[in-house]
N, C-alpha and C positions, 0 to 999 in steps of 0.2 A: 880751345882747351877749357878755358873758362864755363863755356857754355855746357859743353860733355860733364863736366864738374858737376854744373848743378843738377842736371838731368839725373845724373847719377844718384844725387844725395835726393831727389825728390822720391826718385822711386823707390831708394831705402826706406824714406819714411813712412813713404804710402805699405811697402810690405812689414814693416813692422804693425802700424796703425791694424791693416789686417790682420796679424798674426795675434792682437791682444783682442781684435773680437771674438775670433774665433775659439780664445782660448776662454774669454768671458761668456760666452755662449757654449761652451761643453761643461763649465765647473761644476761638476757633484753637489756641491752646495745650493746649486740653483733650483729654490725652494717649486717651481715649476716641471722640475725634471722628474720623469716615471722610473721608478725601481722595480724591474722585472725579476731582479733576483731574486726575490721571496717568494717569485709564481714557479719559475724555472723551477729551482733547488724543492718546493713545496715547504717551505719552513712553516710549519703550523703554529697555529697560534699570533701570529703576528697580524696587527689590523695593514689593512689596504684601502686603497686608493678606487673610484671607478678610473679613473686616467690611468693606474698599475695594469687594472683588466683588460683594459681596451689595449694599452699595448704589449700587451703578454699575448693576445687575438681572441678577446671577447669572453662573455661568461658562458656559453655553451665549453672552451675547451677546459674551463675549469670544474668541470664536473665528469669524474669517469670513475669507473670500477678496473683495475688491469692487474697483471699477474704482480706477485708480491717483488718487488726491487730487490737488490740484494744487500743496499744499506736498511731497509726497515728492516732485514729479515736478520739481519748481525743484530739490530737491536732488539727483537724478538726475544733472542735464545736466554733460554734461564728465567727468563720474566714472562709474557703473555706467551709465549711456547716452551715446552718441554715434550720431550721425546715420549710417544705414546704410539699406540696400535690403532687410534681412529678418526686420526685426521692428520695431514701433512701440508705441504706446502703450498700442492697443486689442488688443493682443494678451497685454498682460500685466495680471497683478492683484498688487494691496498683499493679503498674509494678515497678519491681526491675532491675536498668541495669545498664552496665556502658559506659562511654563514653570518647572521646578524647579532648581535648582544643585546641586550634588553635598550642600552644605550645608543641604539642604530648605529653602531661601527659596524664594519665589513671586514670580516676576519679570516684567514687560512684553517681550514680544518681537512682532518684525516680519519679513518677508519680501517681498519681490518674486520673483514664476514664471509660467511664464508661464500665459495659461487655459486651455490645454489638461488641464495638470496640477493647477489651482489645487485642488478640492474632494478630492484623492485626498489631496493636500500637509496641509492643513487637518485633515481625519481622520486620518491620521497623527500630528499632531502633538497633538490631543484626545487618543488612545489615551494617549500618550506622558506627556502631562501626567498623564491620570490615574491611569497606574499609578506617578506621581511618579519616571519615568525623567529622571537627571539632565542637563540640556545648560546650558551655564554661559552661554552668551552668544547673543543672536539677535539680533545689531543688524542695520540695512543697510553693504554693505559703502563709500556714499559716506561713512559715520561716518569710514573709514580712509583716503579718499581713492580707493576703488576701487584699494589695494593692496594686493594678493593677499597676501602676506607678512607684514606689517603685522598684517592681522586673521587670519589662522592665528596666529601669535602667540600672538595674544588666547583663542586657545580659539574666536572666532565662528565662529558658525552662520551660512550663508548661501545662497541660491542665482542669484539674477542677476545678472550682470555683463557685459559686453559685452566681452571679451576671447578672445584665442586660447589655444591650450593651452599648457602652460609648457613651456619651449623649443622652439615650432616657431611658426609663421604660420599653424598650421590653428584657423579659430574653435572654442573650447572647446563643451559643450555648454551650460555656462553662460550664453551670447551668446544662448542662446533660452530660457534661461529653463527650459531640462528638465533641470535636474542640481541636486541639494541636496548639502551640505556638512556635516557635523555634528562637534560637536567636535573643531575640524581640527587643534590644539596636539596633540591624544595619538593620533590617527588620521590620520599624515602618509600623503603620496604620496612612492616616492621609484622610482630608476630605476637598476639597474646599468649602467655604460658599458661600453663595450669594452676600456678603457683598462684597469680595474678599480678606477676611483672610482665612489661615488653620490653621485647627484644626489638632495637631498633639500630636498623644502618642508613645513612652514617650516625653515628652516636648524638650527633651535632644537631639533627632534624628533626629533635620530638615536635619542634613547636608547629613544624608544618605534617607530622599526622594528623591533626585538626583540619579535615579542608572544609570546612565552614567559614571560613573567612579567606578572601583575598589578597593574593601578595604577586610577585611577580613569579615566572616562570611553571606557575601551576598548570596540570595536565588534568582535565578532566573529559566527560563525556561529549560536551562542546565542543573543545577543542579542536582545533587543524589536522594540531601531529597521532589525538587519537581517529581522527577521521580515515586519515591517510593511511595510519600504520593497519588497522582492522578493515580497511578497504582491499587492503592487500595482501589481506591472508593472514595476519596476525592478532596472536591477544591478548590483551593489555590486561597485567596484572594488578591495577585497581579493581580487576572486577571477581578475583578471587576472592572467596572465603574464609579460608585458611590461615594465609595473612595478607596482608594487601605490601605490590609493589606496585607502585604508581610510576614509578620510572622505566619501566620494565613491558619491551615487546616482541614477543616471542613468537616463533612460526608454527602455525598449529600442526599435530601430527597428520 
């Protein structure tokens, strides 16, 4: 009896002793452990891990163009979509990617464009990633309330919105989805008047229409992301006359 006793209580012990590894070996807090939630869900914005990507199944799955979901597209309404006659839902796609900061963190970013453009947009921004070209921000622009302003600001990255060009009534190219944005804080648009003021967006960036001197996130002729985007059919509005958008790349007719 004695001996059944202790047998008994040995192997209580040994299944408890197990049951605390196991539980210290699953604990959430285990500064080791991959969080694939933020790849699953796509929560943009948020940095990651390469251990996040590898086990979410590598950075090829984190890069796609696919029809709009129908949570972005709840978030859409009223802000970067409004009810119009010339462009709809099936005309546009959610790209999923990720991206670098000027600070090499590895971040979650999104896009809406439309599908015409969609797989050019997408390889673009793989190249970009992998040559760890910096862009700080790629959220959507209803993050900001679909205000243009607002998310210049911010440094985001964007391309559709359903809006006209800034100061006039003519639909931008944005409104269909063929015009990308990139680092638009240090790669303003601005416009001399007649008067001899400029008009500048975001209000915040006069000091970078000066591009004769170096700062981070500058887009010029060098550049990757102008290499890529006018390799691919686009043109980059630094090289307008009229006024210059340095941020700004557009599908040519």
């Amino acid at each position: 009896m004695k001996q059944t006793l202790k047998l008994w209580m040995l192997a209580a012990i040994l299944t408890f002793c197990g049951a605390s590894v196991l539980t210290s070996c699953s604990n959430s807090d285990n500064p080791s452990q991959t969080d694939t939630m933020v790849l699953t869900e796509w929560q943009a914005g948020r940095t990651v891990s390469q251990a996040d990507v590898d086990a979410f199944g590598g950075i090829d799955k984190c890069f796609a163009a696919e029809p709009i979901p129908d949570g972005v597209w709840a978030r859409m309404q009223g802000k970067t979509y409004k009810e119009n006659p010339y462009i709809g839902r099936d005309d546009l796609r959610h790209i999923r990617a990720l991206h670098w900061d000027y600070d090499n963190q590895m971040h979650v970013g999104e896009m809406v464009c439309n599908a015409q453009i969609a797989d050019r947009v997408v390889s673009i921004l793989r190249q970009l990633f992998d040559a760890k070209y910096p862009i700080q921000r790629m959220l959507l622009p209803d993050v900001y309330d679909a205000d243009d302003e607002t998310q210049m600001r911010d440094n985001n990255s964007s391309c559709f919105c359903y809006r006209a060009v800034a100061g006039t009534t003519v639909l931008s190219k944005h409104a269909r989805g063929l015009a990308v944005d990139i680092n638009t804080l240090y790669n303003p648009y601005y416009k001399d008047r007649a008067d001899g003021t400029r008009y500048i967006q975001p209000a915040t960036a006069a000091d970078y229409c000066d591009r004769t001197w170096d700062f981070p996130y500058k887009i010029t002729h060098d550049d990757l992301c102008f290499k890529l985007f006018t390799e691919a059919g686009f043109e980059w509005g630094g090289d307008w006359t009229s006024c210059k958008d340095f941020q700004h790349f557009e599908l040519k007719e």
